[in-house]
MARLO-253961 format. One record per residue (C-alpha): residue number from 0; x, y, z; residue in one letter. Coordinates in Angstrom, 2 decimals, m for minus. Example, Ala and Ser with C-alpha at 12.3 -4.5 7.8 and 13.67 -1.06 7.14 Angstrom:
! residues 2
[node 0,[12.30,m4.50,7.80],'A']
[node 1,[13.67,m1.06,7.14],'S']
//
This chain:
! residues 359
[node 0,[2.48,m14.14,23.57],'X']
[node 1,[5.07,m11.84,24.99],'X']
[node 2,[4.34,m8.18,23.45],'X']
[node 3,[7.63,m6.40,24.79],'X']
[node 4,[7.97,m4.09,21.68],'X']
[node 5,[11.07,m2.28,22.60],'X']
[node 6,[13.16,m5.28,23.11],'X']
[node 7,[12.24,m6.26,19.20],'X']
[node 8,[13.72,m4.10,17.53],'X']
[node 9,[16.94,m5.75,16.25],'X']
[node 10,[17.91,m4.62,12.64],'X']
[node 11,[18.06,m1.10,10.63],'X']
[node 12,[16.04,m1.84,7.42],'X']
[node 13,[15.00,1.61,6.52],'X']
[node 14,[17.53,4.46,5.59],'X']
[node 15,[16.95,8.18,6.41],'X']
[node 16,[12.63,7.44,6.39],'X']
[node 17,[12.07,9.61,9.34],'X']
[node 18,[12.98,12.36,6.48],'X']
[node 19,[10.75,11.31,4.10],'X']
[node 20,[9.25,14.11,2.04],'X']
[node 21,[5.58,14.72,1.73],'X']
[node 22,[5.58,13.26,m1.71],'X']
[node 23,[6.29,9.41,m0.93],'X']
[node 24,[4.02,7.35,m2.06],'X']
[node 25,[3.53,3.75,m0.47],'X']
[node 26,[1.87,0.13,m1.63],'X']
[node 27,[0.86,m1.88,0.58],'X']
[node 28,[m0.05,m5.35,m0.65],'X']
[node 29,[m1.39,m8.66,1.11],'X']
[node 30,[m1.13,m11.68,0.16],'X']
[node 31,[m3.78,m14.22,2.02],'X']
[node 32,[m2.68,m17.07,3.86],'X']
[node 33,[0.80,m17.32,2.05],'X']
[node 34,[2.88,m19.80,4.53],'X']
[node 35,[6.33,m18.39,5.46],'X']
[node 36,[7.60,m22.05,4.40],'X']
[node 37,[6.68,m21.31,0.70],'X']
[node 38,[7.98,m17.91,0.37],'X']
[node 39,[10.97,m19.00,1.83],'X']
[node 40,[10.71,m22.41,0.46],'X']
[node 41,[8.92,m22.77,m2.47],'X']
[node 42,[6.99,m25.85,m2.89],'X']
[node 43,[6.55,m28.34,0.16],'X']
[node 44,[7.75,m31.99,m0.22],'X']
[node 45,[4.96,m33.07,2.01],'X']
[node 46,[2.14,m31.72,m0.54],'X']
[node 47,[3.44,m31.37,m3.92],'X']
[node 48,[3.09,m35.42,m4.74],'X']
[node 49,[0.32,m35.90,m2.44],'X']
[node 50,[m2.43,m36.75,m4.90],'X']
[node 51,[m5.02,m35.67,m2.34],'X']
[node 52,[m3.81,m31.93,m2.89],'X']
[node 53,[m2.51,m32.21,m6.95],'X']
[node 54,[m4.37,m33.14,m9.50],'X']
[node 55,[m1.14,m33.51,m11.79],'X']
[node 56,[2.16,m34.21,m9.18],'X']
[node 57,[4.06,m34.59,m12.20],'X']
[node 58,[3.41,m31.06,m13.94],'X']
[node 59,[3.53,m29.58,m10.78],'X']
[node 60,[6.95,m31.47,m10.01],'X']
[node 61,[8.14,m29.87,m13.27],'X']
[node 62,[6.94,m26.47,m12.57],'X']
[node 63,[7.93,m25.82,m9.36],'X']
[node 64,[10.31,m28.94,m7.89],'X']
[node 65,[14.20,m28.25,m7.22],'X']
[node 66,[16.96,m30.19,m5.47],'X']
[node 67,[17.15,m27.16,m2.91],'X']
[node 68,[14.57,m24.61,m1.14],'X']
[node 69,[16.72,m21.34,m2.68],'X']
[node 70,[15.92,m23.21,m6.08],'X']
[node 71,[12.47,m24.14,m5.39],'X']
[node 72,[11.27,m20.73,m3.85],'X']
[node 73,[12.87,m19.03,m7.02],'X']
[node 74,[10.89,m21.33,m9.31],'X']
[node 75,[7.52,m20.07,m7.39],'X']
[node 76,[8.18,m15.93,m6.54],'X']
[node 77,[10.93,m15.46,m8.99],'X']
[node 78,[9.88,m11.59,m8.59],'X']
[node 79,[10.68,m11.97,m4.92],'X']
[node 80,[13.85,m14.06,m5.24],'X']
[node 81,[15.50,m11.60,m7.76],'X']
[node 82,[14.58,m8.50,m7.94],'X']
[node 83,[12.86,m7.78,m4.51],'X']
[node 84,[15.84,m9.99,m2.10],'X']
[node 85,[18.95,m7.47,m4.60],'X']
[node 86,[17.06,m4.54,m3.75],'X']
[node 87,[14.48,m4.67,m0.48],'X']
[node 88,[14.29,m6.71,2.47],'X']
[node 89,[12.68,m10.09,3.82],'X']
[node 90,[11.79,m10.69,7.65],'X']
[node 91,[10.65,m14.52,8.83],'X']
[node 92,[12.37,m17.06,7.56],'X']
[node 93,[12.29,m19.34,10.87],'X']
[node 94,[14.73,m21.85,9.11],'X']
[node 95,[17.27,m18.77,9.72],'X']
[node 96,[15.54,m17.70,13.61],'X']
[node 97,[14.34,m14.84,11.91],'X']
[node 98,[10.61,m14.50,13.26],'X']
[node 99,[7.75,m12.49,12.55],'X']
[node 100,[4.41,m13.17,14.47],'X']
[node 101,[0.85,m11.75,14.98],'X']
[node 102,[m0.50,m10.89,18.44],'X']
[node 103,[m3.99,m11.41,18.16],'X']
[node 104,[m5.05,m14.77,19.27],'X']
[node 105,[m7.76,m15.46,16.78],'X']
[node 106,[m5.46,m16.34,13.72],'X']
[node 107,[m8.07,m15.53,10.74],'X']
[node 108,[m8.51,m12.71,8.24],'X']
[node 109,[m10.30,m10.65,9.77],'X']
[node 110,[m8.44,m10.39,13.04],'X']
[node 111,[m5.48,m10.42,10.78],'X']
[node 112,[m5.83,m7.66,8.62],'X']
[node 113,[m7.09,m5.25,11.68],'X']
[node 114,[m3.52,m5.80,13.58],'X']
[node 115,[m2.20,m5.25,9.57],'X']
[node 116,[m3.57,m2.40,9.18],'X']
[node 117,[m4.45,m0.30,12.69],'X']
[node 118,[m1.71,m1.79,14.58],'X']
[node 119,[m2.43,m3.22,17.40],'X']
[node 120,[m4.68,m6.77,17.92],'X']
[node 121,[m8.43,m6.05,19.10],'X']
[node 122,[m9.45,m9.63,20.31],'X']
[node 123,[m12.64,m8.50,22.31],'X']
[node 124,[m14.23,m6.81,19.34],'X']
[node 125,[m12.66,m8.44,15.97],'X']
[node 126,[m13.01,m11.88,16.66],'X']
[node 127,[m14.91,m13.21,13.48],'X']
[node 128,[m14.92,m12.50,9.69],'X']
[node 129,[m18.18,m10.92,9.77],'X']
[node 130,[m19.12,m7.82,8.13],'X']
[node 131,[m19.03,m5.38,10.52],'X']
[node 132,[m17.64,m1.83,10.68],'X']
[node 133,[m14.25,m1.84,12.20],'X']
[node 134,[m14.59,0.50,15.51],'X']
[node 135,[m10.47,0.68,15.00],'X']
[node 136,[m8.78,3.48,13.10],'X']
[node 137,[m7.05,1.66,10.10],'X']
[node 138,[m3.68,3.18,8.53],'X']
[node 139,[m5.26,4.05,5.44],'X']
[node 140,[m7.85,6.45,7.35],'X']
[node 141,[m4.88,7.69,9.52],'X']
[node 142,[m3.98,8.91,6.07],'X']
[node 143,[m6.99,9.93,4.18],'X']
[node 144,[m7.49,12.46,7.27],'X']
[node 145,[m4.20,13.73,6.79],'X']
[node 146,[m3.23,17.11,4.87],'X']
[node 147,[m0.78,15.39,2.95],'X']
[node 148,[m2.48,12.45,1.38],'X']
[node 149,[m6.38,13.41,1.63],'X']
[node 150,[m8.41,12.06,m1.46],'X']
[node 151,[m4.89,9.99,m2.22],'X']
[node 152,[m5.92,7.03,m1.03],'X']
[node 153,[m7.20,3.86,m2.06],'X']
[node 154,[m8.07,0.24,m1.57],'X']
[node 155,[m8.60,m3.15,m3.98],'X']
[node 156,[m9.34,m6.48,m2.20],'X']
[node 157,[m10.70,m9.75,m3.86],'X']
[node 158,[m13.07,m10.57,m0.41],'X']
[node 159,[m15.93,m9.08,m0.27],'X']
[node 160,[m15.25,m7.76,3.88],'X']
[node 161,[m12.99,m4.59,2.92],'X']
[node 162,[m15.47,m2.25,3.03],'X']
[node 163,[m15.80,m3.36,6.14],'X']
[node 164,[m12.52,m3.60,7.56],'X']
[node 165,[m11.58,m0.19,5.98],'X']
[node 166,[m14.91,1.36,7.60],'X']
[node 167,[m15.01,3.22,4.86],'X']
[node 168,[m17.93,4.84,5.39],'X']
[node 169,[m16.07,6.32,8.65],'X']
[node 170,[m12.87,6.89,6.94],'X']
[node 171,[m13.75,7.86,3.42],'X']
[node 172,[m11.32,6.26,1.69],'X']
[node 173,[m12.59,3.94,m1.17],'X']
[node 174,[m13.21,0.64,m1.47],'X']
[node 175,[m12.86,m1.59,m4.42],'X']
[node 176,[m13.61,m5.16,m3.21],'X']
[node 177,[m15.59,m8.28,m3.48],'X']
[node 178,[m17.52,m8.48,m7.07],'X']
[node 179,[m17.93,m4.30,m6.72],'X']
[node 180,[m16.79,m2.32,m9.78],'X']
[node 181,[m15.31,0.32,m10.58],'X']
[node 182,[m15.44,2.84,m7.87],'X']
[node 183,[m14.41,5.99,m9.56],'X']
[node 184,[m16.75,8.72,m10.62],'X']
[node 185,[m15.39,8.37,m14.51],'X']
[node 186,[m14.56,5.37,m14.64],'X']
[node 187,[m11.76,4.85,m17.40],'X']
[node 188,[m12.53,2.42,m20.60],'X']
[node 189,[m10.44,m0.37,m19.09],'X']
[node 190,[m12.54,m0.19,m15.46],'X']
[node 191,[m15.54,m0.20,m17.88],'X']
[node 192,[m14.54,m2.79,m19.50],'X']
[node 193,[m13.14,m4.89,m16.20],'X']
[node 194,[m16.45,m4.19,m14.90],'X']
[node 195,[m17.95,m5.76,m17.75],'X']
[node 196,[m16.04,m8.75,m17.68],'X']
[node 197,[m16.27,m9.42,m14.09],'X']
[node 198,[m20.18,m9.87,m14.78],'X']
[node 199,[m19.51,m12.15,m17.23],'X']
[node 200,[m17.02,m14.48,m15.23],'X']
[node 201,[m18.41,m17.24,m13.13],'X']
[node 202,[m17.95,m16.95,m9.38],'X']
[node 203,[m15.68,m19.81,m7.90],'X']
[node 204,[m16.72,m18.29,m4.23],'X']
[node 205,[m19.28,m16.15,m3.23],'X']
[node 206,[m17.33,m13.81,m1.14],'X']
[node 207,[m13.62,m13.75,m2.74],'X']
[node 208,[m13.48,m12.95,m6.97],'X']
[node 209,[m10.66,m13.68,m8.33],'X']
[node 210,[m7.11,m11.74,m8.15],'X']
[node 211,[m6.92,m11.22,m11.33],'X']
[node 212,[m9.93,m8.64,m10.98],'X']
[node 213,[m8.28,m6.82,m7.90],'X']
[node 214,[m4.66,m6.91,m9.89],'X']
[node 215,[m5.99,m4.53,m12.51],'X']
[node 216,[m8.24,m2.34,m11.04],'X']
[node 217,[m5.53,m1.35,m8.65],'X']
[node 218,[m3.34,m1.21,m11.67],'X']
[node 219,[m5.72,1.11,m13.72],'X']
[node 220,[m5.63,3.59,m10.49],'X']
[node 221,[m2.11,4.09,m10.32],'X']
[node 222,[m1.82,4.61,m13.88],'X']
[node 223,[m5.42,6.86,m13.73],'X']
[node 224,[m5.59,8.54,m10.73],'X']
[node 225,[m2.34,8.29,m9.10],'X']
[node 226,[m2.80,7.19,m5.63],'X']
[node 227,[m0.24,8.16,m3.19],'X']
[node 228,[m1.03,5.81,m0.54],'X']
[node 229,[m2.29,2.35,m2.43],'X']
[node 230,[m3.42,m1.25,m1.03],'X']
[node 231,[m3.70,m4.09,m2.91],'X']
[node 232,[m5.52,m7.37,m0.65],'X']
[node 233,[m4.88,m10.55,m2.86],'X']
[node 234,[m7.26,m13.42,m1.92],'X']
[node 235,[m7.07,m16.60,m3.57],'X']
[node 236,[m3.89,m18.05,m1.94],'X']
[node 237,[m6.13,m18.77,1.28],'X']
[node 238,[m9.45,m20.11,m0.90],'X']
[node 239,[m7.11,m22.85,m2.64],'X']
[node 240,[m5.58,m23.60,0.45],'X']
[node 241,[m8.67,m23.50,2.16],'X']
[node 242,[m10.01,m25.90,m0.58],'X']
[node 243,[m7.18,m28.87,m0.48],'X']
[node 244,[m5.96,m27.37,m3.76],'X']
[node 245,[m2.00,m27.13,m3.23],'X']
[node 246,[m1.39,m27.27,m6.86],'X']
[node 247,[m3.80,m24.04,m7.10],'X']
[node 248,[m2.47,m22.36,m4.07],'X']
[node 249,[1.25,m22.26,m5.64],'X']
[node 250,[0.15,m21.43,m9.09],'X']
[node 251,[m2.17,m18.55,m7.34],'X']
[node 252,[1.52,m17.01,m5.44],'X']
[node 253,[3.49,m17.62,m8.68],'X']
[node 254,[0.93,m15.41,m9.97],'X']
[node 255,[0.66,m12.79,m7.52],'X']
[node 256,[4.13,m12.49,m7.80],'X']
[node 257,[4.00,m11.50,m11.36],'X']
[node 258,[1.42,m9.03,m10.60],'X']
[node 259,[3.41,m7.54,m8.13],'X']
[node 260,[6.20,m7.34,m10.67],'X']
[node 261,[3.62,m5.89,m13.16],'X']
[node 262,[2.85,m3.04,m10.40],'X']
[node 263,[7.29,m2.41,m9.51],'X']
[node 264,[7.33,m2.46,m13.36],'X']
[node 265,[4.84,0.40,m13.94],'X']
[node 266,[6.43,2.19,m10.97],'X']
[node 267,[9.67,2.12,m11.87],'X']
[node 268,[8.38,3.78,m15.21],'X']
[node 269,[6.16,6.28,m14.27],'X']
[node 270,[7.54,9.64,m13.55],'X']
[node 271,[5.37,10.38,m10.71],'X']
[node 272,[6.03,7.30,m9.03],'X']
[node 273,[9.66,6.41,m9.92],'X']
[node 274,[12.31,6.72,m7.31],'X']
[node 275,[9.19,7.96,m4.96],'X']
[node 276,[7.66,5.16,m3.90],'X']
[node 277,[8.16,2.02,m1.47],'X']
[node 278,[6.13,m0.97,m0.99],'X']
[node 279,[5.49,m2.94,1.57],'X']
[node 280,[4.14,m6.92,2.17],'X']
[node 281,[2.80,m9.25,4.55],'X']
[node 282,[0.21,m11.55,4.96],'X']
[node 283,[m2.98,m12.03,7.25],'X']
[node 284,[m2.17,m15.16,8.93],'X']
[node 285,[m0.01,m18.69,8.63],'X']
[node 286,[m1.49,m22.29,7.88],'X']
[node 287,[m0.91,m25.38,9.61],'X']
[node 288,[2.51,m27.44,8.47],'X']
[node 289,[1.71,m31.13,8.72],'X']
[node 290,[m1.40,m33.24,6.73],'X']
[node 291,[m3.27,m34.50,10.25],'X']
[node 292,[m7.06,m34.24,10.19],'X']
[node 293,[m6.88,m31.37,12.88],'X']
[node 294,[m3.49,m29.52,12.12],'X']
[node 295,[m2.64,m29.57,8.49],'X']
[node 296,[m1.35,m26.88,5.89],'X']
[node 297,[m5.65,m25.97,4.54],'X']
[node 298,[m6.21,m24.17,8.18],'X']
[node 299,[m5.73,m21.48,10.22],'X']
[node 300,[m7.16,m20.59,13.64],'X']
[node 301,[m6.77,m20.75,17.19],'X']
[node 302,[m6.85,m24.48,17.66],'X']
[node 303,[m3.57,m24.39,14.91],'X']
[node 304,[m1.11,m21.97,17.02],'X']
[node 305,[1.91,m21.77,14.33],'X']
[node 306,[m0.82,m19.62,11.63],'X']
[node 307,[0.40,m17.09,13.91],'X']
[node 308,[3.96,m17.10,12.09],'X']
[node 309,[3.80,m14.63,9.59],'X']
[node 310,[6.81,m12.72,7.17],'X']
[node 311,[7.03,m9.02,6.17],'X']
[node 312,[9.30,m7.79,2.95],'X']
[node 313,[9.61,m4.23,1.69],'X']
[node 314,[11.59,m2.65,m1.05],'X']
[node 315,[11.82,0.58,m3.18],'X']
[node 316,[12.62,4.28,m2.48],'X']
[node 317,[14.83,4.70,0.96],'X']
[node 318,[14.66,0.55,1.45],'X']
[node 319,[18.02,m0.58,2.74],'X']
[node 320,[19.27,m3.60,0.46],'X']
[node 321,[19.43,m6.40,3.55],'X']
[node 322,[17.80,m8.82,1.26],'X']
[node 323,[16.97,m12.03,3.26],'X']
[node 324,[18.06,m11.42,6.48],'X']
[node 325,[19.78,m14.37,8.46],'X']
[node 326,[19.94,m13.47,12.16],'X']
[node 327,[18.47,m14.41,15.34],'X']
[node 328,[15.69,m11.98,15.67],'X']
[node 329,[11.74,m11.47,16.25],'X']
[node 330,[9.10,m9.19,15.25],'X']
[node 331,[5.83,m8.22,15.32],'X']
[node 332,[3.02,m7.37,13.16],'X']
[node 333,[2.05,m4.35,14.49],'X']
[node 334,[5.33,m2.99,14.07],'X']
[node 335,[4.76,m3.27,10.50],'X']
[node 336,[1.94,m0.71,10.66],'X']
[node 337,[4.06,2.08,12.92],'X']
[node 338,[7.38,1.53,10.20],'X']
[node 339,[4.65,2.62,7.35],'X']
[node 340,[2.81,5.67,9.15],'X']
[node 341,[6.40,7.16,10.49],'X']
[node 342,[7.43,6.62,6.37],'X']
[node 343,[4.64,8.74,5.31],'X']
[node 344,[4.94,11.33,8.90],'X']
[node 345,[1.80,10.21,9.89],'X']
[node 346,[0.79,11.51,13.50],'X']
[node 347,[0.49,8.32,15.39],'X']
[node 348,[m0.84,9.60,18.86],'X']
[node 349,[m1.55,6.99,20.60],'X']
[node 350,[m3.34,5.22,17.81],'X']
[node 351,[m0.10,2.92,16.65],'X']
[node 352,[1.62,1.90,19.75],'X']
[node 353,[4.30,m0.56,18.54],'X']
[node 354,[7.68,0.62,18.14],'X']
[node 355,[8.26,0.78,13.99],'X']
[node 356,[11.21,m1.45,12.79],'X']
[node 357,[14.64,0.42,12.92],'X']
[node 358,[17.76,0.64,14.30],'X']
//
């Protein structure tokens, strides 16, 4: 894949962010495995009556069907298609040449989330899901060394790797993930009591709990502890997926998407957050787009080379309003990462090389 950064850089989505003050705050959220054809979308002809995929192709036809994709995708992130595309900005809607890939080669979480989150792809040494420490220097630890946001900093994920991928033994920053609890030294009554219940819940996987978990937790912290720099990894999207379960998968982002508009609404509230804080989106890796055996919408990988199509989205304080933006243009994951640490005046070194997204 051609990595030419400075010829990418195509469209001004950020206003003024070079300025930003020491008090901006930032959430960044993931969403796994969420196709680019959904969120731009909504729900695929070739899945939602395919009784292989849906248990109930009528209900689903009801909840999510609509004679066009602007209606459908609204019917499945209505969050996204009102709120977010008025006031933010979406990149990689390939039905528009709008593109927005990965450069690592490997095309699964784990490889996914490093380039998220340090930068830059690392295909000699994060090349499988397995948990070990991440010899890369993540965003978040970028920040939790910084004077500006030490012991501000935070991280929720529903898999169980985090810890892992956030080294955060190296970095210090902590680590809610996986079926862990509450990480705070007193915890509140509600992380008590989400601790409690998350015992009590049955585990669908081993390695991933459920969003729901990771939703409120992260929740409880901004309304606890006030994190300025916050990231929220939502899971279940790729389990579905991975599963066969398209009916699951879409109710899963419908979901997420009202979490997400749970979060903007608490924001928008809260006096030290309001009119301070930005957030940012993406997502790990794409899925196959037809139903073959060995290329179909349940995978990612190398052998499936379109999960390397990805989408970004961003809205909040200093966000240009470009909503969905229809022009010929491509971008890169890592840029992503470099737009986020000049926002908060990180200093990059030589740690971020991509160019960030600007004019």
């Amino acid at each position: 894949m051609k990595k030419n950064y400075v010829v990418l850089v195509a469209v001004c989505l950020w206003t003024c962010f070079l300025q930003a003050q020491q008090n901006e705050k930032v959430i960044i959220i993931s969403l796994d495995g969420l196709r680019w054809q959904e969120l731009y979308g909504g729900a695929d002809s070739l899945f939602i009556n395919n009784k292989e995929f849906v248990s109930n192709t009528e209900a689903l036809n009801e909840q999510f069907w609509g004679p066009t994709k602007e209606k459908r995708r609204k019917k499945l992130m209505p969050f996204f298609w009102s709120h977010i595309v008025e006031n933010g900005v979406l990149l990689g809607n390939r039905w528009e040449e709008n593109k927005v890939n990965l450069t690592n080669t490997m095309l699964f979480s784990y490889p996914g989330y490093n380039e998220i989150l340090t930068g830059r792809a690392d295909d000699e040494r994060i090349n499988s899901n397995s948990k070990h420490h991440n010899p890369n220097v993540t965003l978040l630890e970028k920040a939790q060394a910084s004077n500006t946001y030490k012991d501000k900093v935070e991280a929720f994920g529903s898999w169980d790797v985090f810890p892992y991928i956030l080294n955060e033994k190296r970095s210090g920053v902590p680590v809610n993930a996986g079926y862990r609890s509450s990480h705070a030294a007193n915890p509140t009554e509600k992380e008590l009591y989400l601790d409690h219940l998350q015992k009590q819940t049955p585990k669908r996987w081993e390695s991933v709990r459920f969003d729901v978990f990771t939703h409120n937790y992260a929740l409880e912290s901004l309304q606890s502890r006030k994190p300025d720099v916050l990231y929220i990894a939502y899971g279940e999207t790729d389990d579905f997926a991975h599963e066969g379960r398209y009916d699951q998968y879409l109710k899963s982002a419908k979901r997420t998407d009202e979490m997400i508009k749970e979060i903007w609404d608490f924001i928008s509230k809260d006096p030290y957050y309001k009119d301070q804080t930005t957030v940012f989106i993406t997502t790990d890796h794409g899925r196959g787009t037809g139903v073959t055996k060995d290329n179909d919408w349940r995978h990612h990988g190398s052998s499936i080379p379109v999960a390397d199509q990805t989408w970004i989205v961003a809205f909040g304080n200093k966000i240009q309003a470009l909503g969905e933006v229809k022009k010929d243009a491509q971008y890169f994951v890592p840029q992503f990462t470099t737009t986020i640490a000049e926002f908060l005046n990180l200093d990059l070194k030589n740690d971020f090389p991509a160019l960030p997204i600007k004019k």
